[in-house]
C-alpha positions in Angstrom: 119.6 128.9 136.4 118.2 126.0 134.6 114.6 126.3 132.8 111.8 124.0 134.1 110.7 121.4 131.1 107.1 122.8 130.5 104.2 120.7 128.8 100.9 121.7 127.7 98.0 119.3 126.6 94.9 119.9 125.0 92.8 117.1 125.5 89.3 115.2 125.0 88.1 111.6 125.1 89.8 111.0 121.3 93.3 113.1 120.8 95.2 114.7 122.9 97.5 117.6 121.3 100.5 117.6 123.5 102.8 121.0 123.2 106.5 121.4 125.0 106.5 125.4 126.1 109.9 125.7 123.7 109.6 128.0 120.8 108.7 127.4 118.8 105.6 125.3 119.8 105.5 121.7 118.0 102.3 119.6 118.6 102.5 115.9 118.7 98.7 114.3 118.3 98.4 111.0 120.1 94.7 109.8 119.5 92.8 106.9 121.1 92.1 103.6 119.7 88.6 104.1 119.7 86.5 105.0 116.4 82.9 105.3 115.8 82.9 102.3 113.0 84.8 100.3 116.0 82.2 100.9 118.3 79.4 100.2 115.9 80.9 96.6 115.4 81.5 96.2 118.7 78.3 97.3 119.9 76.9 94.2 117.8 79.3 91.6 119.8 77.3 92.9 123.1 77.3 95.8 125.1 79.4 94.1 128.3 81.9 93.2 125.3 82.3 96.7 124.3 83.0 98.2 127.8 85.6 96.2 128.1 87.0 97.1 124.9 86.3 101.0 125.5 88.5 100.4 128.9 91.0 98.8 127.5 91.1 101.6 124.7 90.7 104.3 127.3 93.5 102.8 129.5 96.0 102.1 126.5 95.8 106.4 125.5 95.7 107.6 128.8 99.0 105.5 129.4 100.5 106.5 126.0 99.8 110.6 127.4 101.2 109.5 130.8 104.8 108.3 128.5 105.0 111.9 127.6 104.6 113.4 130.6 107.1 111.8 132.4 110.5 113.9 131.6 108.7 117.1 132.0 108.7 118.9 135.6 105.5 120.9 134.8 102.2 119.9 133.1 98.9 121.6 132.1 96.1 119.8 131.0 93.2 121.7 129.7 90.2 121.1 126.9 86.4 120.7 127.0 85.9 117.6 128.6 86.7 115.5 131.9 89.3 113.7 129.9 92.1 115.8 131.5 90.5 114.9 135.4 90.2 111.5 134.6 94.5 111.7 133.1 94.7 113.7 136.9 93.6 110.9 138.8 95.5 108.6 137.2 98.5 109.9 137.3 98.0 111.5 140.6 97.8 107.7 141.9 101.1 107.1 140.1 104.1 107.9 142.4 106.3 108.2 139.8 104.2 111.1 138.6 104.7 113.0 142.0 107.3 115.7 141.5 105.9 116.6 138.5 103.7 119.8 139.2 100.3 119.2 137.2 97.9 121.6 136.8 93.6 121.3 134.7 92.3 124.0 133.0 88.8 124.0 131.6 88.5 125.5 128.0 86.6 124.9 124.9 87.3 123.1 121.4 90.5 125.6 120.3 92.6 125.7 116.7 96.5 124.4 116.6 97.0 128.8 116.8 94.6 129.0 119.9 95.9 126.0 121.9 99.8 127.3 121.9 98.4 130.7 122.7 96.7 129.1 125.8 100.2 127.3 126.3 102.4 130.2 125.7 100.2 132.4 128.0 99.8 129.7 130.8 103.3 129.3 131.0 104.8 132.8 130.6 102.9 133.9 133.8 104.1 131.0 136.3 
C-alpha cells in the first residue's frame, strides 16, 4: 500500500505556510511580492498603475503555491482570508491540477504549533 503525498497550506493575501503531512512537519514560507512601502510608491505612480502591479504580484505567488502543489495527490488550504478560494479557482481551471484532490478550510490567524496541529488532525482523519 503506498501513502498518498499529503499537503497542508495556511494561507492569506501575503505568505502562504505550506506543510507536507510527513513527520515531522517542516514549513516552507513562500510570501508575495507585495509590501506596504511598495504599495505606497506605487500608489504615487497612479492608482490604474498599481492594480496592475498588485495583479501581476498576486498572479506571480499564487503560481509559485500552485509549483508546490503539483507532486502532491492531496491538498488543504485553509486560513482567514479568501486567498485559499481565489488559489481554488485557479487551480481548479488548471487541468493539470485535476487529479489532485483539494480541499478549503476556513480558520483564523494560527502559530507554526497550531497550523501542523490543524494539518496533522486534517489529515489523520481522511
Amino acid at each position: 500500500m503506498t501513502t498518498k503525498k499529503k499537503l497542508g497550506i495556511w494561507m492569506d493575501h501575503a505568505n502562504a505556510h505550506v506543510m507536507e503531512y510527513t513527520e515531522p512537519i517542516v514549513t516552507k514560507i513562500i510570501s508575495s511580492a507585495s509590501t506596504h512601502e511598495e504599495k505606497e510608491f506605487t500608489l504615487q505612480k497612479g492608482e490604474s498603475f498599481m492594480q496592475r502591479k498588485d495583479q501581476q504580484q498576486e498572479a506571480a505567488y499564487y503560481k509559485a503555491i500552485a509549483a508546490s502543489i503539483r507532486d502532491y495527490e492531496e491538498v488543504l488550504l485553509f486560513g482567514p482570508t479568501d486567498a485559499k478560494t481565489e488559489l481554488l479557482n485557479i487551480l481548479k481551471a488548471d487541468l493539470s491540477f485535476s487529479n489532485i484532490k483539494i480541499v478549503t478550510e476556513q480558520t483564523d490567524k494560527l502559530t507554526e504549533n497550531q497550523e501542523q496541529a490543524f494539518v496533522r488532525d486534517y489529515f489523520s482523519k481522511s
